[in-house]
N, C-alpha and C positions, 0 to 999 in steps of 0.2 A: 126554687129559683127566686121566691119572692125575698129572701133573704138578703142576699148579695144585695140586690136592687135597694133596699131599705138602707142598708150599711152604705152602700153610695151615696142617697139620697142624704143619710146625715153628713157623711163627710165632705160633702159640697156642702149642706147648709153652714156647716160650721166654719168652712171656708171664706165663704161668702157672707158672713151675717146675715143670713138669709133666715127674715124671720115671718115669712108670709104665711100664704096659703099653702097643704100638703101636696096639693094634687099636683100632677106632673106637668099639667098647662103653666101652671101658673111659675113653679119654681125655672121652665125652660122661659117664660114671660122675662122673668126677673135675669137670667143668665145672658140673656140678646141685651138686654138693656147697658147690661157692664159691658158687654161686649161693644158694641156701637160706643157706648163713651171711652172706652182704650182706642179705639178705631178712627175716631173723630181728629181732625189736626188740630194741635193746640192752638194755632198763629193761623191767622186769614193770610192765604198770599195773594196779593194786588196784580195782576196780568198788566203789564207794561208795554206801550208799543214797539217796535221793530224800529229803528231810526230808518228815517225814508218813507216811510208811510203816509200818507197821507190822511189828515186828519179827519 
């Protein structure tokens, strides 16, 4: 079973340039990290008042 596992493990590393640590904290560490920056919005949007509102 440990095989499969390993064969994954490089072909995400290779994937990813994933050149860190082996252990599996650390490569799912590095996986959240890309993740969160695809995830993140490019552009801040500015919240604008409702006309009528009072200030």
């Amino acid at each position: 079973m440990r095989r499969p596992d390993n064969e994954l493990d490089k072909a995400v590393d290779s994937a990813y340039s994933y050149k860190g640590a082996k252990e599996d904290a650390a490569r799912v560490a590095f996986l959240f990290e890309k993740y969160q920056e695809l995830t993140v919005p490019v552009i801040e949007v500015k919240k604008t008042k409702k006309k009528g509102q009072p200030k």
